[in-house]
C-alpha positions as CSV (number, residue, x, y, z in Angstrom):
1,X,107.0,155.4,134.5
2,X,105.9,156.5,130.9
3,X,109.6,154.7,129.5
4,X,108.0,151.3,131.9
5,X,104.8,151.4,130.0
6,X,106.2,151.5,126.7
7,X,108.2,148.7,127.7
8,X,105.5,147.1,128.7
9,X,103.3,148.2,125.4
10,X,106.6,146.7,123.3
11,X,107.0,143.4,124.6
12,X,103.0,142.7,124.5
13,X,103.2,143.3,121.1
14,X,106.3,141.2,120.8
15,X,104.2,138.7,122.6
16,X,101.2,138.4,120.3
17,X,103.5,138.4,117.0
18,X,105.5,135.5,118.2
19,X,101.5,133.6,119.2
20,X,100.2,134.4,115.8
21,X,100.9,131.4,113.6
22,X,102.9,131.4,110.8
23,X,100.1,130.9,107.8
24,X,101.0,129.8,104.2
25,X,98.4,127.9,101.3
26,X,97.9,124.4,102.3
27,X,95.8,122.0,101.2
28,X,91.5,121.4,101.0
29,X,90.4,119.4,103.6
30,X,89.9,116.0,101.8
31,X,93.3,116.2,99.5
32,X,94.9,113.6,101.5
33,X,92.8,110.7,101.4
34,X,95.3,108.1,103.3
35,X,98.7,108.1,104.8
36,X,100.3,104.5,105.6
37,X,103.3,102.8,106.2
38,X,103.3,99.8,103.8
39,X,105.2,97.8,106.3
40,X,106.2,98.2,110.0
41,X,109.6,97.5,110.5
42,X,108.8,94.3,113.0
43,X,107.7,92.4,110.2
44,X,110.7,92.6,107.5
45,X,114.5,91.6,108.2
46,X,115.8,94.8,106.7
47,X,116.2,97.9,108.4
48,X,117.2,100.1,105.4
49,X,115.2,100.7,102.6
50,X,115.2,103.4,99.7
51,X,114.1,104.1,95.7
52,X,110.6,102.6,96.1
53,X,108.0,102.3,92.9
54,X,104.6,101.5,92.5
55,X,102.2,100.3,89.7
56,X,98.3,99.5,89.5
57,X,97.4,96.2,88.3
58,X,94.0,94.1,87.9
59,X,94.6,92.5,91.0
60,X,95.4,96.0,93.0
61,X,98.6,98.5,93.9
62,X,101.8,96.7,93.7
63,X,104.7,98.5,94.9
64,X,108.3,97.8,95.5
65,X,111.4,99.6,96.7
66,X,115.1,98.1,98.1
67,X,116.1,96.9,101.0
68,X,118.6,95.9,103.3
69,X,121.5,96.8,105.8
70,X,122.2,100.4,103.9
71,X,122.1,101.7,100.4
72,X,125.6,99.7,98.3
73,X,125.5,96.7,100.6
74,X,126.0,93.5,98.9
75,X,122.6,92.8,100.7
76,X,120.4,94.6,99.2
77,X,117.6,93.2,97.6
78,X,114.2,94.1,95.5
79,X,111.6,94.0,98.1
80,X,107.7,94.1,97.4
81,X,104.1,94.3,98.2
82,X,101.3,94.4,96.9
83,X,97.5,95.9,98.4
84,X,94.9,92.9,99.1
85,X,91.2,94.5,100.6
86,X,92.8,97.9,101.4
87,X,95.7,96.4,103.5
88,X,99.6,95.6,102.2
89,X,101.2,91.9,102.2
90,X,104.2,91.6,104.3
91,X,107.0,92.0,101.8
92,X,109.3,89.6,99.8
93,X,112.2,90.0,98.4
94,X,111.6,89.3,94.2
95,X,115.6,90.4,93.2
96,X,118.8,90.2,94.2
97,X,122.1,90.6,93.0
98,X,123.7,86.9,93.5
99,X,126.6,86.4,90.7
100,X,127.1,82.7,92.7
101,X,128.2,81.2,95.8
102,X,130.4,83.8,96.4
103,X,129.8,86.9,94.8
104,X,127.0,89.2,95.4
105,X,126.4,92.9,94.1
106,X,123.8,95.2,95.7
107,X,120.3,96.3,93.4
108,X,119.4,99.4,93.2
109,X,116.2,101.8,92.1
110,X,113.1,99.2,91.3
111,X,110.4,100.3,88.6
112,X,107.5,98.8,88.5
113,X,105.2,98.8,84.9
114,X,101.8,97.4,84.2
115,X,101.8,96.4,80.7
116,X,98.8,94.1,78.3
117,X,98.5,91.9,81.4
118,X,101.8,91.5,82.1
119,X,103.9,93.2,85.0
120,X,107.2,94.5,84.6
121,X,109.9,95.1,87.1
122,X,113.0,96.8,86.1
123,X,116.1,97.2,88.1
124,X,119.8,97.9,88.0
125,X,122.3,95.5,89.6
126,X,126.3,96.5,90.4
127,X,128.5,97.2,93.0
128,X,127.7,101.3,92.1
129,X,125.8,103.6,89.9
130,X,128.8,104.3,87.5
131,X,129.3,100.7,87.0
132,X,126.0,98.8,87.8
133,X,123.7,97.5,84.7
134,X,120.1,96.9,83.8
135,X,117.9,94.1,84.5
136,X,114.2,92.7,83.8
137,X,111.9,90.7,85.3
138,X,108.0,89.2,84.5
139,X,105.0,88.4,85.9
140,X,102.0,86.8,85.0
141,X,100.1,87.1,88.4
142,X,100.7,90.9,89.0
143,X,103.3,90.0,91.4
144,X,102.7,86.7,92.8
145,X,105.3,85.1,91.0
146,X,108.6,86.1,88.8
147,X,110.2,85.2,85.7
148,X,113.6,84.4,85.9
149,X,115.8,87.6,85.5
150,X,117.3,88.7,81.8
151,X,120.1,91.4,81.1
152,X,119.2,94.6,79.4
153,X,121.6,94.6,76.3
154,X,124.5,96.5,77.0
155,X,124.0,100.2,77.1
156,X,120.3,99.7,78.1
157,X,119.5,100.1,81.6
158,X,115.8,100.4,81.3
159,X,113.8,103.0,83.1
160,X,116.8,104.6,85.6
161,X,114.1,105.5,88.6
162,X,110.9,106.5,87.4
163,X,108.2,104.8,85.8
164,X,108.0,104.6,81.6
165,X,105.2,105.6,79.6
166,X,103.4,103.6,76.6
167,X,102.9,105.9,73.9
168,X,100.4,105.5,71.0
169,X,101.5,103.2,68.6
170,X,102.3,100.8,71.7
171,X,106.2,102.3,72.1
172,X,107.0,101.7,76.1
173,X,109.4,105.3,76.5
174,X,111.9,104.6,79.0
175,X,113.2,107.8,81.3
176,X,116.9,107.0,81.8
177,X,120.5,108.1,82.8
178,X,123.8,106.9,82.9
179,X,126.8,108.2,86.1
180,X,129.9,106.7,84.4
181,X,130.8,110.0,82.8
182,X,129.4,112.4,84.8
183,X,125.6,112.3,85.1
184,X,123.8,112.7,81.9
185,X,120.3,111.6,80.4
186,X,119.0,109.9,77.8
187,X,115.6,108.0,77.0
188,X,115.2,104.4,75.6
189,X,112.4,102.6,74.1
190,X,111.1,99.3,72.9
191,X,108.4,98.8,70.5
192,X,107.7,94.7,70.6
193,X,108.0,94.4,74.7
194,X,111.5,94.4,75.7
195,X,112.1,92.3,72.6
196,X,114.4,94.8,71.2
197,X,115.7,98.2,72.2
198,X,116.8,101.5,71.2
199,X,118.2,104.9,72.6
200,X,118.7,108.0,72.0
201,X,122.7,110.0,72.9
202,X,122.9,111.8,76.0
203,X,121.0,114.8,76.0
204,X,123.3,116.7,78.2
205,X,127.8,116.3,78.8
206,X,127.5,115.6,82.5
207,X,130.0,118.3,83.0
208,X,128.8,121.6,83.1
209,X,125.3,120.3,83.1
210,X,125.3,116.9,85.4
211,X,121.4,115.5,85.5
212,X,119.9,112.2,85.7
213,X,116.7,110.9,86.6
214,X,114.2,112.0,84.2
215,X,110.2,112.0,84.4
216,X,108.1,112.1,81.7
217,X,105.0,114.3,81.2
218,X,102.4,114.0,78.0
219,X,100.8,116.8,76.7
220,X,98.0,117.3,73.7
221,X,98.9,118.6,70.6
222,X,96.8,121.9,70.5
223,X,99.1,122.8,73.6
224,X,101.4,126.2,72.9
225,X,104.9,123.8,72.8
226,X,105.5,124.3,69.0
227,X,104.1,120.7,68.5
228,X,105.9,119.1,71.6
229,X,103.6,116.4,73.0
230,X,106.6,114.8,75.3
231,X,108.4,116.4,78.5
232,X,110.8,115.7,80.6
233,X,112.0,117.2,84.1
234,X,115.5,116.5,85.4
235,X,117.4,116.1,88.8
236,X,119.9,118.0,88.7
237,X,123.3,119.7,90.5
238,X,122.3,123.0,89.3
239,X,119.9,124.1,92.4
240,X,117.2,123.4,89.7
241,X,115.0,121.4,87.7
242,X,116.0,121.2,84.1
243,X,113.6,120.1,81.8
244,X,113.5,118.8,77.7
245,X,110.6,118.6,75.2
246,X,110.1,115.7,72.0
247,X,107.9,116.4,69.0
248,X,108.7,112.5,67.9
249,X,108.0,109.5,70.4
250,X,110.8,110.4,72.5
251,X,113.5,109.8,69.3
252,X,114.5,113.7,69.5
253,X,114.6,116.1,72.7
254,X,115.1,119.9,72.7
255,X,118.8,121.1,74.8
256,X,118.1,121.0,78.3
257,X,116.9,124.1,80.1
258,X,116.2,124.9,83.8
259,X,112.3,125.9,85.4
260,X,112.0,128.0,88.9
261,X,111.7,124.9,90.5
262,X,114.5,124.0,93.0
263,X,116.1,121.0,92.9
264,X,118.5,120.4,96.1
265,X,120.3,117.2,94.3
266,X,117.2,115.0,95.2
267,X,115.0,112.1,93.0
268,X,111.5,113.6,91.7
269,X,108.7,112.3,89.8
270,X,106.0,113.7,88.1
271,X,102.7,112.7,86.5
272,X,100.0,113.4,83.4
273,X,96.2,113.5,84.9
274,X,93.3,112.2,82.6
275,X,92.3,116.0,82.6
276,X,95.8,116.9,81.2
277,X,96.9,118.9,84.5
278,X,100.4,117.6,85.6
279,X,101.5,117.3,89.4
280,X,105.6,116.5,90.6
281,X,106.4,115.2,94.1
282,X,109.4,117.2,94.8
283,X,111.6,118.5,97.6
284,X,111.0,122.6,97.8
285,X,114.6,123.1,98.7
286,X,118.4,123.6,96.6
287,X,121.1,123.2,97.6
288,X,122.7,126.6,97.6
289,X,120.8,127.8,100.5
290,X,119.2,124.3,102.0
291,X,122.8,122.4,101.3
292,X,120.7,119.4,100.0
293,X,118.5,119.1,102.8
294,X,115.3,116.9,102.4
295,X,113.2,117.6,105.0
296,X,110.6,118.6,103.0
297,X,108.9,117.1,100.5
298,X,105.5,118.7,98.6
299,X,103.2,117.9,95.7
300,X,103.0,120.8,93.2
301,X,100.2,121.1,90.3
302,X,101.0,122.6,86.6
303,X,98.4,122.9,83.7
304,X,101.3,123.5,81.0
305,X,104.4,122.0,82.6
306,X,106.4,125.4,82.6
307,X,104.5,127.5,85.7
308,X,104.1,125.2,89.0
309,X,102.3,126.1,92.0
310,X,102.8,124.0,95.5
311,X,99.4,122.5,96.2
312,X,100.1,119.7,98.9
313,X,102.8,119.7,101.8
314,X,103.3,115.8,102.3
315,X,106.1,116.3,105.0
316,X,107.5,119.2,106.4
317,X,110.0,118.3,109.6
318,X,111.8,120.7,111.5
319,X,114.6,118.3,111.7
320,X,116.6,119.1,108.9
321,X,118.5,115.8,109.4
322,X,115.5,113.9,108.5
323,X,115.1,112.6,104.9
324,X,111.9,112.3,103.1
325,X,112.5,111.6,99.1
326,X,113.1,109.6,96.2
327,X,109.2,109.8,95.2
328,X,106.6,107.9,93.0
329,X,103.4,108.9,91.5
330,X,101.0,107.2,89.8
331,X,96.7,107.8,89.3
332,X,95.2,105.0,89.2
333,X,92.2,103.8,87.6
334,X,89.6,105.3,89.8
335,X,91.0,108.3,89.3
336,X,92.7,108.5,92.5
337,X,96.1,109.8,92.7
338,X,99.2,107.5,94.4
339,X,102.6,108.4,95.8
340,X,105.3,106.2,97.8
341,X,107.9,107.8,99.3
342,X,111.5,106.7,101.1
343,X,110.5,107.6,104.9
344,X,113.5,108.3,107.0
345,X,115.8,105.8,105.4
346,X,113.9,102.9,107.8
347,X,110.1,103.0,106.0
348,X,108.1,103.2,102.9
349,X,104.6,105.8,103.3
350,X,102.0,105.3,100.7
351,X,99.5,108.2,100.2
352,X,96.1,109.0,98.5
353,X,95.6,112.0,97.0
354,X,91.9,113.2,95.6
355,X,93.3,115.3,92.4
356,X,89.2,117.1,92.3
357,X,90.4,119.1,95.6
358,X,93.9,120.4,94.1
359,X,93.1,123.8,92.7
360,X,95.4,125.9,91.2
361,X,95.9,129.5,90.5
């Protein structure tokens, strides 16, 4: 009887362990402001869709991404939308990658850019990323309508997957990369508009370090970084992310070296608040232990771009099969903060973030 009751005792225990929920930091009520799909998949013709971007323009959000039967189809255009009275336009397709009547190459990895009233769309066309190149478009409307396409010179491929940054002086600081020899990064930069162009080498050999994908971050001058007033963090295939500072406009970059964040082989961005707090849309998973999954995806806050701390869990499936990644983030001129994401391969989710709730440690 006594050995019954201990049994008993044991498994009622058991019992209110496994009902007690499992309890972690998550966000203020009021973080997440909105969470939409920009389109519903009735209304478009593509049923893929990946890399998406987004800008704030006079006119409202304007954000783009590709689409079509799967990523490296021929089919694959530059779709876009943009936000009229809270709600998003059906999208269009603004870029494609038609040689002629019988050739057509896939696009890949849209970036949007609002400049001195003028909207740019960058863009890489090719039948892969070790072979494809860089293009650029205009507008005039803040999306309504397009310039025709131009080239990037050769070697210039314009910002790679996440957004540039115009530096004093009015130099537009392209985050780039290159996959033909391994995956290695390197920055670009014009100073009259895209009139002319310059880079820097790559900032890493793609062989015992392989990165791409950089995002910048900005930080003040009386900041402890020796003078650095230009970051950059890195995808990379190192189960972390690597990051690289600049004392010079983005001419110069410190050796590459990694930060405790993971980094499972997925895209990241990252962003500079007007208060000079920085916050990355990442996936909290690498790849030794997760083997790339990305399931997850959070928002992380940093006052010196060195020490992060998660701050909001955007998605967190069970499924480990599901994908949410490839991130943008932007704060727009209300001081609201914006991130598009690639939802399950099939949609694009927009959310609003109120950066006043995110505290950090």
């Amino acid at each position: 009887m006594k050995c019954l009751n201990i049994f008993k005792l044991n498994f009622l225990i058991f019992l209110i362990v496994l009902l007690i929920p499992v309890t972690g930091k998550t966000q203020p009520p009021g973080t997440i402001l909105k969470s939409e799909f920009i389109y519903s998949r009735e209304k478009v013709s593509f049923p893929g869709c990946h890399a998406s971007t987004i800008a704030e323009t006079p006119d409202g959000l304007v954000a783009a991404w590709f689409g079509g039967t799967h990523e490296r189809h021929p089919d694959v255009g530059i779709w876009l939308s943009r936000e009229e009275k809270g709600k998003w336009t059906v999208p269009v397709e603004v870029a494609n990658g038609v040689q002629n009547e019988t050739l057509r190459y896939p696009t890949w990895n849209p970036v949007l850019f609002m400049g001195d009233r003028t909207l740019y769309l960058f863009y890489k066309v090719g039948p892969s990323p070790s072979t494809w190149w860089g293009e650029m478009k205009t507008s005039k409307d803040f999306g309504l309508s397009w310039s025709a396409s131009v080239r990037l010179p050769e070697g210039i491929y314009g910002p790679i997957k996440n957004k540039p940054v115009l530096l004093k002086g009015g130099r537009l600081l392209c985050p780039s990369s290159t996959e033909d020899h391994g995956w290695r990064v390197h920055m670009e930069w014009t100073d009259d508009s895209g009139q002319s162009w310059h880079r820097t080498e790559a900032l890493n050999n793609g062989d015992t370090l392989a990165a791409i994908q950089p995002t910048i971050l900005l930080h003040k001058e009386d900041l402890p970084h020796k003078g650095d007033r230009l970051q950059v963090l890195c995808r990379t295939k190192k189960d972390r992310i690597y990051t690289s500072w600049s004392g010079d406009q983005g001419e110069t970059w410190t050796p590459l070296t990694p930060l405790e964040l993971p980094n499972n082989n997925s895209g990241i961005d990252a962003v500079t608040l007007k208060d000079g707090r920085h916050l990355l849309v990442y996936n909290p998973a690498d790849q030794t232990h997760d083997r790339g999954a990305r399931n997850r995806l959070n928002l992380a806050v940093s006052h010196d771009g060195i020490h992060w701390e998660d701050a909001v869990i955007l998605e967190n499936d069970e499924n480990r099969k599901a994908e949410y990644s490839y991130p943008a983030i932007i704060q727009s001129s209300d001081g609201l903060v914006h991130i598009t994401y690639t939802w399950k391969r099939e949609l694009i989710r927009h959310v609003v973030i109120d950066p006043k709730q995110i505290k950090a440690d």
